[in-house]
N, C-alpha and C positions, 0 to 999 in steps of 0.2 A: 272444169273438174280436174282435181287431181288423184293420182294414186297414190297410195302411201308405200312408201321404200321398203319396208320390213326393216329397221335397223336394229343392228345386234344394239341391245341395251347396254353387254358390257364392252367398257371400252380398251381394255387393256389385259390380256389376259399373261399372266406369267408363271408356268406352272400351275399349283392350285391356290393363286394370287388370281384374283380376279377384281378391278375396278369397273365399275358402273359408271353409266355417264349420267346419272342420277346425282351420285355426290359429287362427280368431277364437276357440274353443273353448281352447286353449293359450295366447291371454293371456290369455284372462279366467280360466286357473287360475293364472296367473304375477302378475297385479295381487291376485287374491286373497290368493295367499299372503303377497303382502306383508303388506295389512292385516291379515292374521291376524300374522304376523311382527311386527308394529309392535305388537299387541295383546300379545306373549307374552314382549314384550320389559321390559313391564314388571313381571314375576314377580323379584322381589329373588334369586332362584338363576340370571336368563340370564346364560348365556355371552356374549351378542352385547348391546353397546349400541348405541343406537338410530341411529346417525350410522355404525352398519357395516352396517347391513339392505340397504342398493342395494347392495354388494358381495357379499352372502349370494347373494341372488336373483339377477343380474347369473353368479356362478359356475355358480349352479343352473340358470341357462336355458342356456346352455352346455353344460353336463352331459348336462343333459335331450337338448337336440338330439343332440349329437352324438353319446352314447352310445343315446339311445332308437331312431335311425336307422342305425348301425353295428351296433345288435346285431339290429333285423328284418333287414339284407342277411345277417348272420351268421350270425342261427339257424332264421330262417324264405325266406329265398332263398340259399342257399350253392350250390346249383346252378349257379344263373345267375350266380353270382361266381365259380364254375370257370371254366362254358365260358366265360364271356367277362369276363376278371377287370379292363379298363378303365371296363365299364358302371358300375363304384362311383364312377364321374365325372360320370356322366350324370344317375345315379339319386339319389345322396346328397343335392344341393338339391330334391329335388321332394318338398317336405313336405305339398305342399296334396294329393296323391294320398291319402297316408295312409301306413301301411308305417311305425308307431313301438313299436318293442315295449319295453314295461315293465323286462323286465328288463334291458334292456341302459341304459335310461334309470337306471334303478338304481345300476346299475355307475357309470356317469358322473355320475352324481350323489356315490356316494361320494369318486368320487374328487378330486372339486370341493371337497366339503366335507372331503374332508386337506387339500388346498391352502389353502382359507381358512383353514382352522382353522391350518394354522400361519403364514400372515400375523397373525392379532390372535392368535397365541400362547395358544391356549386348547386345552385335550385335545380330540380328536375324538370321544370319543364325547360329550362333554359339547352339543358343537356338533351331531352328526348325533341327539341325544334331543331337541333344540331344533327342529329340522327337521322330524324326523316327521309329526306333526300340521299342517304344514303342506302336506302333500302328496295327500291324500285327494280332497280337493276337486277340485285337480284332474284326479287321475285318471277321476274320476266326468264332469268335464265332456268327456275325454277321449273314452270311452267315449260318449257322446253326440255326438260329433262322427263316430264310427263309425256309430252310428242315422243320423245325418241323410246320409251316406256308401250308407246301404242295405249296409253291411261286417259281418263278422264276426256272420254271422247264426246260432241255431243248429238242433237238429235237428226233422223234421218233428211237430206236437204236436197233441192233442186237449183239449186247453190251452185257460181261460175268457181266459188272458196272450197267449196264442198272436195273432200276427201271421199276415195275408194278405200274404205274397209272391210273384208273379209264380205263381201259383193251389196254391200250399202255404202251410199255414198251420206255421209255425215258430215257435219260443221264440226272443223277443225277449232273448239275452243278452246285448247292448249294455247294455242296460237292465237286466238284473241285474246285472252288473257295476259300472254308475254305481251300482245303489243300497247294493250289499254294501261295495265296494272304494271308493266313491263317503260315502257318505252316511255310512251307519253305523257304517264305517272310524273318517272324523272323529271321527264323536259317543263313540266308544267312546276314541281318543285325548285328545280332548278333555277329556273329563271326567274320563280315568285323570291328564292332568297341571296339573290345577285346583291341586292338591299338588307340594310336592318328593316325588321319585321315585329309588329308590337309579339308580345311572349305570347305563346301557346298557338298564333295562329299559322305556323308554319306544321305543326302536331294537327292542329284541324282540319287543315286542307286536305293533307292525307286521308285523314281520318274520315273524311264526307267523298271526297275522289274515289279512293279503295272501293269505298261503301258502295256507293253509283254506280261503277264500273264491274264490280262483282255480280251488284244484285238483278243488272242487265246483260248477262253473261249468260250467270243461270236458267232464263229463258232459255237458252239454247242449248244447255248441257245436258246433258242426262245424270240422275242422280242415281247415286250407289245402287245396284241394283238390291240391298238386303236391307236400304233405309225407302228409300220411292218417295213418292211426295208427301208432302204433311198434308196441303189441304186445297182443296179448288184444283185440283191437278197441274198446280204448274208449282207449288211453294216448295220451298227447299231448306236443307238444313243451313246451307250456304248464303239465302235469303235472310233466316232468321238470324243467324248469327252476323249478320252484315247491318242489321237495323242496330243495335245499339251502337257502333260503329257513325252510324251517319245522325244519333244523336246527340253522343258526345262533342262531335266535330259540331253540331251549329250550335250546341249549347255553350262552346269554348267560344265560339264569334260571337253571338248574339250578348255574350255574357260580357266581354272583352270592350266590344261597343257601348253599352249601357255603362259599363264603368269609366269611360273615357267620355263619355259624355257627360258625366255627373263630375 
């Protein structure tokens, strides 16, 4: 067992300047990915030359934001965007709270990378199997910015992992998540495209990994306390929106195979 630190959330304070280690956690997987981008851009099959990387990322942070913050108010506070449906004025700039959910960063991320992709005129999926691997990181460091948040903790555990909070000891799933969706996410991308790869299944693998890895997670997490389970006490919002996720990814292989077979 361990105890959790109390860490101050913010990480920098100067005057009434105050940075969070919430966003500080979102550049540093936004400068990463570049260097990873700048690395994968010299593979002789990239789509993206090197003098179009700050455009890629540049779409992608964009994406990120705006879709990872429009889809927590969407899928995880919808309530609170009924009754009071001006608050998404209030609420949309306040990224150092927290409140970014994946999948709707997803969304916006796709949809950035159609944009790009048809500025430098290159197929999307070509562009969004280039991408991929670049996203891991920092999801993981994401999820870490949740840890240091004291957020998104999960259920109570007799766990050697198990964290002391607030005098229950819980499964630290910040932490499993950085390291599943985080860590090993990468390394399994990584190394699937050391190689040329037929198109889209470097996009699928994420897309069924994510899925798997989330949707086994969620067992362990505890859900928003004003959403709770959907159904059989253990389903989640994070469940369901992880299934179509782990559709598309086998229907991309499964689809990809039959056509190369024929």
């Amino acid at each position: 067992m361990f105890i959790y630190p109390e860490i101050n959330p913010i990480a920098i304070q100067i005057g009434p300047l105050s940075i969070a280690w919430y966003g500080l956690m979102y550049l540093m997987g936004f400068i990463i990915a570049f260097a990873l981008a700048k690395m994968r851009v010299k593979q002789e099959w990239s789509p993206i030359q090197d003098n179009q990387i700050d455009d890629l990322i540049f779409f992608s942070v964009i994406g990120v934001i705006i879709g990872g913050r429009s889809g927590y108010m969407l899928f995880y506070a919808t309530n609170a965007l009924i009754e009071d449906p001006l608050s998404w004025l209030t609420q949309f700039p306040q990224l150092w709270t927290g409140g970014m959910s994946f999948h709707g960063g997803l969304i916006g991320v796709l949809i950035a990378v159609v944009l790009f992709s048809k500025k430098i005129k290159q197929p999307f999926v070509e562009v969004i199997d280039f991408v991929a691997p670049l996203v891991p990181i920092g999801l993981g460091l994401g999820r870490i910015g949740n840890f240091i948040n004291g957020e998104l903790w999960g259920k109570p555990t007799d766990s050697q992992l198990g964290f002391l909070v607030n005098g229950v000891v819980r499964h630290p799933t910040q932490l499993y998540e950085a390291f599943l969706e985080g860590l090993v996410l990468f390394i399994i991308l990584w190394v699937f495209t050391v190689r040329k790869r037929s198109s889209g299944f470097t996009a699928a693998l994420f897309l069924i990994c994510y899925g798997c890895f989330r949707f086994l997670i969620e067992y362990f997490r505890l859900p928003d306390d004003h959403i709770g389970y959907l159904a059989w006490g253990w389903l989640t919002v994070g469940q369901i929106l992880s299934i179509p996720m782990l559709v598309i990814g086998f229907y991309i292989l499964f689809s990809s195979k039959i056509r190369k077979n024929n």
